[in-house]
N, CA, C and O of each residue as an XYZ file, in Angstrom:
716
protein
N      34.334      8.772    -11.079
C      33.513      7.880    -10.266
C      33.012      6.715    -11.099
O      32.652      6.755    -12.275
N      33.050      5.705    -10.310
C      32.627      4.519    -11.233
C      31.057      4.272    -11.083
O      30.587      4.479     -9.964
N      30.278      3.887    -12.006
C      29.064      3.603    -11.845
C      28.242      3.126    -10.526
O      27.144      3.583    -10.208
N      29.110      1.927     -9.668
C      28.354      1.751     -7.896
C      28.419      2.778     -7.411
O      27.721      2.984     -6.419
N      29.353      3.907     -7.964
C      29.495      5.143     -6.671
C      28.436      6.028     -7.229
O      28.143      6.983     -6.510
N      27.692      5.893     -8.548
C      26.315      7.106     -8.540
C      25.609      6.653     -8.543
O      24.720      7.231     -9.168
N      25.101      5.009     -7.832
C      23.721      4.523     -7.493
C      23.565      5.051     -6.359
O      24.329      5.311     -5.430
N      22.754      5.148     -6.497
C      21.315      5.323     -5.236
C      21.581      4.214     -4.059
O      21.888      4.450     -2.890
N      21.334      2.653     -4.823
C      21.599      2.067     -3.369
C      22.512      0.962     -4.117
O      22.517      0.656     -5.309
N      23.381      0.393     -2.912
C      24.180     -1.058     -3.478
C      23.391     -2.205     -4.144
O      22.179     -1.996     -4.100
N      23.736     -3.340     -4.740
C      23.509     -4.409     -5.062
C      22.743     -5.136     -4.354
O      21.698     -5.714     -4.655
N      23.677     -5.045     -2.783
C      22.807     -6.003     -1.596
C      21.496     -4.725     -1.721
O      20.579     -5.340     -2.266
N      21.117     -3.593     -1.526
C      20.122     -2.866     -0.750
C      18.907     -3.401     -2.071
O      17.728     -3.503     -1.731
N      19.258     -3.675     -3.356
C      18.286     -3.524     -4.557
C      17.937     -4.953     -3.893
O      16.742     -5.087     -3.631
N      18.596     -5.812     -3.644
C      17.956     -7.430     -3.662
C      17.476     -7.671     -2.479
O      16.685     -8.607     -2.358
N      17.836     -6.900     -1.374
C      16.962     -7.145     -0.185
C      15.533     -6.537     -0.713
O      14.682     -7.376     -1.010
N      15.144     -4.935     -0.879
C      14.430     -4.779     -1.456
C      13.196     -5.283     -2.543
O      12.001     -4.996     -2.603
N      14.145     -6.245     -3.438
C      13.433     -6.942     -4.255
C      12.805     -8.351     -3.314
O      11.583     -8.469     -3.220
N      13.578     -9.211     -2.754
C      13.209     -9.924     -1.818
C      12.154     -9.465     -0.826
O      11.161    -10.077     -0.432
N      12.544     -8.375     -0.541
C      10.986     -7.859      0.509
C       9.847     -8.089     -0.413
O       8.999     -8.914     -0.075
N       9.747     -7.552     -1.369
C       8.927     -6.544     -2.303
C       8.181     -8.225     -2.963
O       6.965     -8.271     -3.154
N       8.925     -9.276     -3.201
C       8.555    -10.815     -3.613
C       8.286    -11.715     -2.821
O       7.995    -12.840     -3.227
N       8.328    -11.398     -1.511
C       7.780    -12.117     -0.223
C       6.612    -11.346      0.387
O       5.983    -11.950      1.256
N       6.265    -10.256      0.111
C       4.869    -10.027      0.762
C       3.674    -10.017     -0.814
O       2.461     -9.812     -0.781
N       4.267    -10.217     -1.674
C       3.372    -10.747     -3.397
C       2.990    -11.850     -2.988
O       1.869    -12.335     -3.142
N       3.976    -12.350     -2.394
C       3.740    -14.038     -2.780
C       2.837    -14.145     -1.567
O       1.770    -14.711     -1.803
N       3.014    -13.748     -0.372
C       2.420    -13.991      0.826
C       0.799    -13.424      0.655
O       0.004    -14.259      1.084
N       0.386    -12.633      0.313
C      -0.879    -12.451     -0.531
C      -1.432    -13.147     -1.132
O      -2.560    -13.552     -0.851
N      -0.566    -13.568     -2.433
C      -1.432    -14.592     -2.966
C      -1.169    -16.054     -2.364
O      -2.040    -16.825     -2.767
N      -0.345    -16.597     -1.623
C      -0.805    -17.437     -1.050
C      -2.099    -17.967     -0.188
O      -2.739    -19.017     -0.139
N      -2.149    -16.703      0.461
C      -3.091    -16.549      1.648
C      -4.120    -16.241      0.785
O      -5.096    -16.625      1.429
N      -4.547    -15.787     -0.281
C      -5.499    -16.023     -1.126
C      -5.926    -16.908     -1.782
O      -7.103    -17.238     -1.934
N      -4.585    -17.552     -2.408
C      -4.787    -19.143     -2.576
C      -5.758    -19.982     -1.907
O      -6.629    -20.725     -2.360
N      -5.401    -19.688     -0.698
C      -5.197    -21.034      0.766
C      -6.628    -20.434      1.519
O      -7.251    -21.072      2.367
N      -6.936    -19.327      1.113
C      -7.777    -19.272      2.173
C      -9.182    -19.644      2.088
O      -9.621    -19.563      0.940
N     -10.116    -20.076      3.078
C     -11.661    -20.331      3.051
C     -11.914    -20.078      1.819
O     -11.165    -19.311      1.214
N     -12.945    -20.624      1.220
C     -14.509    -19.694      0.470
C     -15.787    -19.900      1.479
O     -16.112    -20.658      2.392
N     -16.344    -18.711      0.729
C     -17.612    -18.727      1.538
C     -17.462    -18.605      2.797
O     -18.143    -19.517      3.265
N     -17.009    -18.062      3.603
C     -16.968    -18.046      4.935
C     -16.810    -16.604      5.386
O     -16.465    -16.241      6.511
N     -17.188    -15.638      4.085
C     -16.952    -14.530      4.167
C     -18.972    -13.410      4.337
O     -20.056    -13.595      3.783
N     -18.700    -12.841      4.904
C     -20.033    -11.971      5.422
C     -20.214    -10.848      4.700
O     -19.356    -10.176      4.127
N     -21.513    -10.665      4.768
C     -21.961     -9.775      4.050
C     -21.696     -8.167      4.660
O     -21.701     -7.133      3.992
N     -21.465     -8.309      6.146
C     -20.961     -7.292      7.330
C     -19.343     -7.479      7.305
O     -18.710     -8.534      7.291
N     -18.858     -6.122      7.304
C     -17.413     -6.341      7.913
C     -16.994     -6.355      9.268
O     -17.275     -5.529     10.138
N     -16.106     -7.649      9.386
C     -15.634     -7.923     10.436
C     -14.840     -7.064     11.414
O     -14.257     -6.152     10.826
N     -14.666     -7.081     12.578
C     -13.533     -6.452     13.272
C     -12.377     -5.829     12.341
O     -12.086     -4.666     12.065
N     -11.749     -7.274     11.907
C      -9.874     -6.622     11.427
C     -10.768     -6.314     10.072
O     -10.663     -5.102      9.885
N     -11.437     -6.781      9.252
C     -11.793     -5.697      7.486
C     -11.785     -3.852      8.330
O     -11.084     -2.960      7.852
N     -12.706     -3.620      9.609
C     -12.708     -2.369     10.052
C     -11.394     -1.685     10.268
O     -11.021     -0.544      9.996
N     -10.710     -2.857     10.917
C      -9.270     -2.176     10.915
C      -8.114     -2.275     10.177
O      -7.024     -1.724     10.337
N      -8.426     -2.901      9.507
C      -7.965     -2.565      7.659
C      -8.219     -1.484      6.791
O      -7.324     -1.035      6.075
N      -9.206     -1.091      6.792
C      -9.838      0.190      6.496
C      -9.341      1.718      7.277
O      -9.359      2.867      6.835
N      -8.896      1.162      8.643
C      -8.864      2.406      9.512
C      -7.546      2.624      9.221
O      -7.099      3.771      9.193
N      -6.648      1.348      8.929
C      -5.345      1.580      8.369
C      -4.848      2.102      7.217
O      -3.819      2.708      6.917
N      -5.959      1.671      6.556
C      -5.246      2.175      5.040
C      -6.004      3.526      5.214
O      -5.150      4.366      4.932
N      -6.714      3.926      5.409
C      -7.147      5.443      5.467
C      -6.427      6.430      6.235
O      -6.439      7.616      5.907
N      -5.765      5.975      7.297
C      -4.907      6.968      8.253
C      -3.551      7.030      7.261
O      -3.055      8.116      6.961
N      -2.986      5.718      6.768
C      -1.762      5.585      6.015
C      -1.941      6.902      4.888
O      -1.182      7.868      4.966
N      -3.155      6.818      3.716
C      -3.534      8.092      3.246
C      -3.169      9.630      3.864
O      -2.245     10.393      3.583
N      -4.312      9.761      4.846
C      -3.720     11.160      5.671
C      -2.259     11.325      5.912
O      -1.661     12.392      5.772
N      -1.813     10.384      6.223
C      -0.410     10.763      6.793
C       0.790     11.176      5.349
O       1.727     11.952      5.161
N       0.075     10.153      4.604
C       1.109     10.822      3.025
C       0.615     11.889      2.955
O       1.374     12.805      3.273
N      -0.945     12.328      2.491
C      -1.376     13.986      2.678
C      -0.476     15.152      3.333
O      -0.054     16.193      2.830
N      -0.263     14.385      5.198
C       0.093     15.358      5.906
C       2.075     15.137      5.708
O       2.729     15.902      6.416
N       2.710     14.365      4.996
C       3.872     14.072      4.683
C       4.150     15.373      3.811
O       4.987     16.235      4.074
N       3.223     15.346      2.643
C       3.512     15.888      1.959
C       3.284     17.287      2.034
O       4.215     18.005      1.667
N       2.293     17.794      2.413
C       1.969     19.544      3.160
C       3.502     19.888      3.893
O       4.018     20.975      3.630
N       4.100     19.078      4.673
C       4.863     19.255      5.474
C       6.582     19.532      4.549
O       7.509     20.301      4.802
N       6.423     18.705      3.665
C       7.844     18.261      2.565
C       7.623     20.172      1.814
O       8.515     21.018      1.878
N       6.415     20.371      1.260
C       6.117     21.758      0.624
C       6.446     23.287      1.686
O       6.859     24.393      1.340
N       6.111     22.830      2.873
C       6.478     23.423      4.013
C       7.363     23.972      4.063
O       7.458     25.184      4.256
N       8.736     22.734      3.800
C      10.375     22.966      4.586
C      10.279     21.909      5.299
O      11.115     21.085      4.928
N       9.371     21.385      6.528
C       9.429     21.179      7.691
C       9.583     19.501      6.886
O       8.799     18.728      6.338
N      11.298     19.517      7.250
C      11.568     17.889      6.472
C      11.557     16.676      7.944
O      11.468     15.450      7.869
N      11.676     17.503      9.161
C      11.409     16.582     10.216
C      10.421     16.013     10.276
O      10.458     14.785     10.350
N       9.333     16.623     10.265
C       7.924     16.366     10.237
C       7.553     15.537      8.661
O       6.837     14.548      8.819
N       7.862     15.761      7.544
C       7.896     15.170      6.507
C       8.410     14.041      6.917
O       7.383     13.371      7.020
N       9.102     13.485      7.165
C       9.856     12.178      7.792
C       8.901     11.573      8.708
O       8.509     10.410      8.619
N       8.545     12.414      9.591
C       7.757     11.669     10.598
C       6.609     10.907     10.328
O       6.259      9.800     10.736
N       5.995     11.863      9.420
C       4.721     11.400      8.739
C       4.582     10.667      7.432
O       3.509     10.330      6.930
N       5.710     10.468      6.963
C       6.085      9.141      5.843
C       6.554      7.961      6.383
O       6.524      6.895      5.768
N       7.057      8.117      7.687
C       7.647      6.704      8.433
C       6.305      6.134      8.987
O       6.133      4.916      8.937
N       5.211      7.060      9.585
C       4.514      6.742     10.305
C       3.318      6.481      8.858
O       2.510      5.606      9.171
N       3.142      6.867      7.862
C       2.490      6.080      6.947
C       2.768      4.607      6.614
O       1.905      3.729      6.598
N       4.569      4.374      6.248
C       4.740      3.289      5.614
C       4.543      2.093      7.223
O       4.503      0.863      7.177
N       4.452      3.000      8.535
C       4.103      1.495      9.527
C       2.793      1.218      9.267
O       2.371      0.062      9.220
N       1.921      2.461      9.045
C       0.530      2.169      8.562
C       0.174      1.212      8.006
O      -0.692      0.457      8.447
N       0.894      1.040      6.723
C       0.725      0.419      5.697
C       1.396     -0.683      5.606
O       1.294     -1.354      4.579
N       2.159     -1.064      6.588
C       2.876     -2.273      7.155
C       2.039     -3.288      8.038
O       2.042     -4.513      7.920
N       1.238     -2.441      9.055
C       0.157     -2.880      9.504
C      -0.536     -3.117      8.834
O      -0.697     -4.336      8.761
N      -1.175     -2.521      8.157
C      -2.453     -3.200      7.552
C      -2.054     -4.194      6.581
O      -2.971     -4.932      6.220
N      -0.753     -4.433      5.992
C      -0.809     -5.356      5.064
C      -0.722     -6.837      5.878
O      -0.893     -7.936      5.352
N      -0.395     -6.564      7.372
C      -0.371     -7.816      8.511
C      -1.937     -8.023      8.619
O      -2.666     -8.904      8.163
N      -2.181     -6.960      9.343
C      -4.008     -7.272      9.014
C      -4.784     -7.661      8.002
O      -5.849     -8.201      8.303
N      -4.445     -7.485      6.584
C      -5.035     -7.696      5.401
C      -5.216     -9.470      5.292
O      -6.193    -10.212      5.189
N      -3.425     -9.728      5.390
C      -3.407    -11.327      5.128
C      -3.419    -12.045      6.663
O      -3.131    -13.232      6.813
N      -3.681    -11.424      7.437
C      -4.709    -11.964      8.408
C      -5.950    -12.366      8.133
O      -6.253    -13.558      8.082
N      -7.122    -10.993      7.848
C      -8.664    -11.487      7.379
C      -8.669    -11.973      6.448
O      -9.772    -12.515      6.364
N      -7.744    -12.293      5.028
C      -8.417    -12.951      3.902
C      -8.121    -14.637      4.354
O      -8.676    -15.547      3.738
N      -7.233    -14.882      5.438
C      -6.622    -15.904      5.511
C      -8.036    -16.962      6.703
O      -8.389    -18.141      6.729
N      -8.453    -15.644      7.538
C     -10.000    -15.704      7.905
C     -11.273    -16.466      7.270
O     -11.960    -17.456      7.522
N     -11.175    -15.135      6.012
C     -12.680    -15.548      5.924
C     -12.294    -15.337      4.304
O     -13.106    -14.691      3.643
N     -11.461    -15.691      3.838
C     -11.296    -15.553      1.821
C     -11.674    -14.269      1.403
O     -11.960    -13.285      2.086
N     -11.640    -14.402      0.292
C     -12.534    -13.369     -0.499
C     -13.430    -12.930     -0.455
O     -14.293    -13.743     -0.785
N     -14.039    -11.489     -0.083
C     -15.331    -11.812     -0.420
C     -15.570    -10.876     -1.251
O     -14.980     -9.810     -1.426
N     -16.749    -11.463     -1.921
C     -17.452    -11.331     -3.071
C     -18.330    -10.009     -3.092
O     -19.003     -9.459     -2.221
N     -18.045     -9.686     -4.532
C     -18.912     -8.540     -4.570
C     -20.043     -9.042     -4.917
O     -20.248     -9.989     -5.677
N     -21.229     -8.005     -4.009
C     -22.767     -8.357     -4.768
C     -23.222     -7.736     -5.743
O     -23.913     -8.253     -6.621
N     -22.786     -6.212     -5.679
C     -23.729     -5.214     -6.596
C     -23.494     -6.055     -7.740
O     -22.856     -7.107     -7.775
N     -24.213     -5.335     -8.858
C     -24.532     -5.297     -9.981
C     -24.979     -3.913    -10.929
O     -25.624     -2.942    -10.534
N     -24.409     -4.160    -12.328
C     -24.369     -3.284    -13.393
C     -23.609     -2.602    -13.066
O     -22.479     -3.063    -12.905
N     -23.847     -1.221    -12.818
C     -22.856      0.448    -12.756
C     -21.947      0.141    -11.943
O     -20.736      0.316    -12.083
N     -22.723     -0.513    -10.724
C     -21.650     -0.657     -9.258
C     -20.820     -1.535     -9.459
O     -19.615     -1.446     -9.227
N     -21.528     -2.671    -10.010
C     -20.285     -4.376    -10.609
C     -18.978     -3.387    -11.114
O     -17.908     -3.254    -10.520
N     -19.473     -2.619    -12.624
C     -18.356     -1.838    -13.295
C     -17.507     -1.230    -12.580
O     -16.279     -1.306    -12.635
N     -18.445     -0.350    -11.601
C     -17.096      0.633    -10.779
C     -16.153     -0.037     -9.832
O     -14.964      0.200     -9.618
N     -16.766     -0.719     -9.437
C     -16.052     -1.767     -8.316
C     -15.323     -2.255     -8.772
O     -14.337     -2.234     -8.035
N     -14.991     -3.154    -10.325
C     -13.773     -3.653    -10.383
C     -13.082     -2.743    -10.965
O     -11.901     -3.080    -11.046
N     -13.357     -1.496    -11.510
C     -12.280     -0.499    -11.919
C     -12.016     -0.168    -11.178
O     -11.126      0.671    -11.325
N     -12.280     -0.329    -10.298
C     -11.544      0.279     -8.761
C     -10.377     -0.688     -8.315
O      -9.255     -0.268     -8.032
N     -10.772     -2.145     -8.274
C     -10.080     -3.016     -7.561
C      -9.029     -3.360     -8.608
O      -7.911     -3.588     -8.146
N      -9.155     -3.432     -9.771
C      -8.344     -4.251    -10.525
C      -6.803     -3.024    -10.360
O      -5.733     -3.400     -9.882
N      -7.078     -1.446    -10.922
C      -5.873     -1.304    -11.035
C      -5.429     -0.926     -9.057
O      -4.410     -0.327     -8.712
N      -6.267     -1.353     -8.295
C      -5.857     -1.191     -7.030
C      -4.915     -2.151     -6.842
O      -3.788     -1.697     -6.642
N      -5.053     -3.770     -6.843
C      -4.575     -4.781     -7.221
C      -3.220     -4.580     -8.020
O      -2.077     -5.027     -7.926
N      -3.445     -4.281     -8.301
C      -2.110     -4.453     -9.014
C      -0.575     -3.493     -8.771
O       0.628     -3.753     -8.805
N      -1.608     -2.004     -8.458
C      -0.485     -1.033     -8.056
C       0.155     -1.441     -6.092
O       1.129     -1.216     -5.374
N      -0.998     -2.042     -6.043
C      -0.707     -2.426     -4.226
C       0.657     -3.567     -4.540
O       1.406     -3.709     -3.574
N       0.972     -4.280     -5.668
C       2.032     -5.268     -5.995
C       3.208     -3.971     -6.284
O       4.201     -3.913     -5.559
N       3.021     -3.073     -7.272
C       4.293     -2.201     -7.277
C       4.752     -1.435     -6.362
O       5.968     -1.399     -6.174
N       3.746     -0.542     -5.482
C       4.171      0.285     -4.721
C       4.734     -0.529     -3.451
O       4.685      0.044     -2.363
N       5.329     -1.985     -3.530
C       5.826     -2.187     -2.040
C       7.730     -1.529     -2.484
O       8.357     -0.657     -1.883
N       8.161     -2.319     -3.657
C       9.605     -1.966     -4.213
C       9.550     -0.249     -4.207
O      10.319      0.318     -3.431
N       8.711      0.515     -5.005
C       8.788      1.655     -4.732
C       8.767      2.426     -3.382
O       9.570      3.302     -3.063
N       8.092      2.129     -2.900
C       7.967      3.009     -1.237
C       9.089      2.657     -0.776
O       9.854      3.579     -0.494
N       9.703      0.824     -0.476
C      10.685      0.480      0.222
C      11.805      1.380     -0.451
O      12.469      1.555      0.571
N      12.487      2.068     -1.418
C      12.875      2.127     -2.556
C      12.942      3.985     -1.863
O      13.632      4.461     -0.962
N      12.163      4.461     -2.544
C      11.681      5.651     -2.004
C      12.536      6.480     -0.304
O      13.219      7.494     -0.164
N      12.040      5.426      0.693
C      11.954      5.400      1.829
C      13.813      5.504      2.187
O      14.527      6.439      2.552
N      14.091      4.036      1.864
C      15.589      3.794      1.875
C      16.454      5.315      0.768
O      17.652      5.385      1.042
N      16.194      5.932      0.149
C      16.547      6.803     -0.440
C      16.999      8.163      0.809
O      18.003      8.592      1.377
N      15.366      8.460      0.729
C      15.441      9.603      2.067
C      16.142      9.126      3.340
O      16.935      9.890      3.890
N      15.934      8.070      3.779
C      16.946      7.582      4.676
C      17.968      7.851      5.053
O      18.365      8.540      5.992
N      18.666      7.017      3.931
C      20.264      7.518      3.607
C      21.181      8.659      3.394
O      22.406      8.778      3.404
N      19.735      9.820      3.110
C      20.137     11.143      2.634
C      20.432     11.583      0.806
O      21.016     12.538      0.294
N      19.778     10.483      0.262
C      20.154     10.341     -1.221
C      18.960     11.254     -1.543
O      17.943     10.908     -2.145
N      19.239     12.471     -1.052
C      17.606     13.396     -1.331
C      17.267     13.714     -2.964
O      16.074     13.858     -3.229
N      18.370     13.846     -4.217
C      18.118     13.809     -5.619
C      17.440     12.318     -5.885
O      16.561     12.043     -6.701
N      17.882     11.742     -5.273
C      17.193     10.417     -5.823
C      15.820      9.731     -5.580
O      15.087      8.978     -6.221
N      15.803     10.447     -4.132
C      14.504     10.543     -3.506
C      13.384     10.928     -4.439
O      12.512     10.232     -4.959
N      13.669     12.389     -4.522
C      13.085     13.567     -4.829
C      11.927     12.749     -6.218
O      10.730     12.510     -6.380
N      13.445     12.545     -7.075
C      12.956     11.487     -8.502
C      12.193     10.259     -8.274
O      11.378     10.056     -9.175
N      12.203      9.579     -7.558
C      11.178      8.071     -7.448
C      10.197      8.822     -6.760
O       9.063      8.594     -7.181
N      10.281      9.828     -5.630
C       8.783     10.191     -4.943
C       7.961     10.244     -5.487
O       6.928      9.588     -5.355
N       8.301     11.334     -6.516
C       6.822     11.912     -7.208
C       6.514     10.986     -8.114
O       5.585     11.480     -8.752
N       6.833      9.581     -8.684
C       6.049      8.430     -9.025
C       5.251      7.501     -7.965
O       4.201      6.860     -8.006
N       6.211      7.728     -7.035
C       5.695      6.594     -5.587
C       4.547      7.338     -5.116
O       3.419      6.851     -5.187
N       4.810      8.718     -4.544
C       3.285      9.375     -3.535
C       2.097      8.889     -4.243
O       1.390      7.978     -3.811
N       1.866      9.609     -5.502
C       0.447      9.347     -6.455
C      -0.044      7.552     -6.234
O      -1.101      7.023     -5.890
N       1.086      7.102     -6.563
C       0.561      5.881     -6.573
C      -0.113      5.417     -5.660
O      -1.301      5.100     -5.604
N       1.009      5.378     -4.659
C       0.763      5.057     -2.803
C      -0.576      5.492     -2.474
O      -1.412      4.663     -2.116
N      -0.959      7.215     -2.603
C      -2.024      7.716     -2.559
C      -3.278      7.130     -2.666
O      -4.177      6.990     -1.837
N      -3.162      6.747     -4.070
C      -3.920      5.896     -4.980
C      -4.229      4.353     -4.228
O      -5.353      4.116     -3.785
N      -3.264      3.476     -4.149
C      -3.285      2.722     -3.319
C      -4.275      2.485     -2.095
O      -5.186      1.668     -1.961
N      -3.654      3.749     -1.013
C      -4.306      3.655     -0.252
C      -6.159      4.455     -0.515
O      -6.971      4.119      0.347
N      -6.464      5.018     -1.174
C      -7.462      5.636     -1.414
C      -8.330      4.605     -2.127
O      -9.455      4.333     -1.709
N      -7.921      4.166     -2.958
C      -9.363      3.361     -3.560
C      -9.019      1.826     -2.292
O     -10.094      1.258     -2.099
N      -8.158      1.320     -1.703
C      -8.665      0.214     -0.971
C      -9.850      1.111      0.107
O     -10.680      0.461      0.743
N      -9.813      2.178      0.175
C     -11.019      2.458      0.788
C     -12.542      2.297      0.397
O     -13.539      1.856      0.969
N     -12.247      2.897     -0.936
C     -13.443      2.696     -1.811
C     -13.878      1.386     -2.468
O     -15.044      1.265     -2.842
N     -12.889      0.289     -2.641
C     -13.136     -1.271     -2.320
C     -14.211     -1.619     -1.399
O     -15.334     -2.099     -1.551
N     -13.253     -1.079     -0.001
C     -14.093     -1.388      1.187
C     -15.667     -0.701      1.192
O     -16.561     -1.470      1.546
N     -15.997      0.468      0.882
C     -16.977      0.799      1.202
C     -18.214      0.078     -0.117
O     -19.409     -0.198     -0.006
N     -17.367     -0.021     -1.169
C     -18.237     -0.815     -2.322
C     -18.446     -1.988     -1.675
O     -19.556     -2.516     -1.726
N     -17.712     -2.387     -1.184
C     -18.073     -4.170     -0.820
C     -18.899     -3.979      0.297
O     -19.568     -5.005      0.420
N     -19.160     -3.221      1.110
C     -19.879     -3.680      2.394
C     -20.953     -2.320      2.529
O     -21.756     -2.427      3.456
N     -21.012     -1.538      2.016
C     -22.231     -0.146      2.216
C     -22.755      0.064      0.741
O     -23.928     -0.271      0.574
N     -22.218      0.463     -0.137
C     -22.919      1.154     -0.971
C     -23.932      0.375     -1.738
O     -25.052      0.885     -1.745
N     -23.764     -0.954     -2.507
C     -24.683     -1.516     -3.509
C     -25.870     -2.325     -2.032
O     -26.878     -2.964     -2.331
């Protein structure tokens, strides 16, 4: 067998992938770029609520993905990883919707909370940029039925994803309840 025949995915599937994965980066920080200052509230808005409701259900559903994958029950594992990554498809429509709204907004706390808050956000930030190639990556794996290959990127992708979706929660609740 020649080397294309023990990849995982073709040439075209890596660069669509990569192209996805460099058009919703860029579309972020554009819309971060571009968007308002100051026009952002100290209350969260409608879509920040349903940003939150998204990325928190997207969570459960990897939870309940994964109970289900330990199970056997690979139908249901499927169901509930497809129905995470729309989660998380949604909310990334909703996300660069409200920042495109109302910008950034700013954290108030201070000291302990300042600290925790950006250890929260910074490596949130950043893994929310890797885990789009991985999940897409991931996803297209199980798809196809490439279940060894799957198997190997999952257990880097779930944690992350997890992660991902778990502290943009704790973002949210730092920025608008706790300090």
């Amino acid at each position: 067998m020649n080397r294309s025949a023990l990849a995982a995915e073709t040439p075209t599937v890596r660069w669509i992938i990569f192209a996805l994965s460099v058009s919703v980066v860029l579309a972020v920080l554009v819309v971060m770029a571009f968007a308002p200052s100051g026009a952002a509230s100290a209350q969260p808005s409608l879509l920040a609520k349903v940003n939150v409701t998204l990325n928190a259900s997207a969570g459960l559903f990897l939870l309940a993905g994964l109970a289900c994958v330990r199970s056997g029950n690979i139908t249901w594992h499927r169901r509930c990883m497809l129905t995470a990554f729309g989660l998380s498809s949604a909310f990334l429509v909703s996300y660069v919707l409200h920042h495109a709204r109302v910008g950034s907004v700013p954290f108030r706390g201070e000291g302990a909370w300042r600290t925790l808050y950006f250890g929260i956000l910074v490596p949130h930030i950043v893994l929310a940029g890797v885990i789009v190639p991985l999940a897409l990556f991931t996803l297209y794996r199980g798809w196809t039925g490439k279940i060894a290959a799957h198997r190997r990127i999952a257990r880097f992708t779930f944690p992350l994803w997890l992660f991902v979706s778990a502290s943009g929660v704790a973002v949210y609740a730092l920025l608008y309840y706790l300090p």
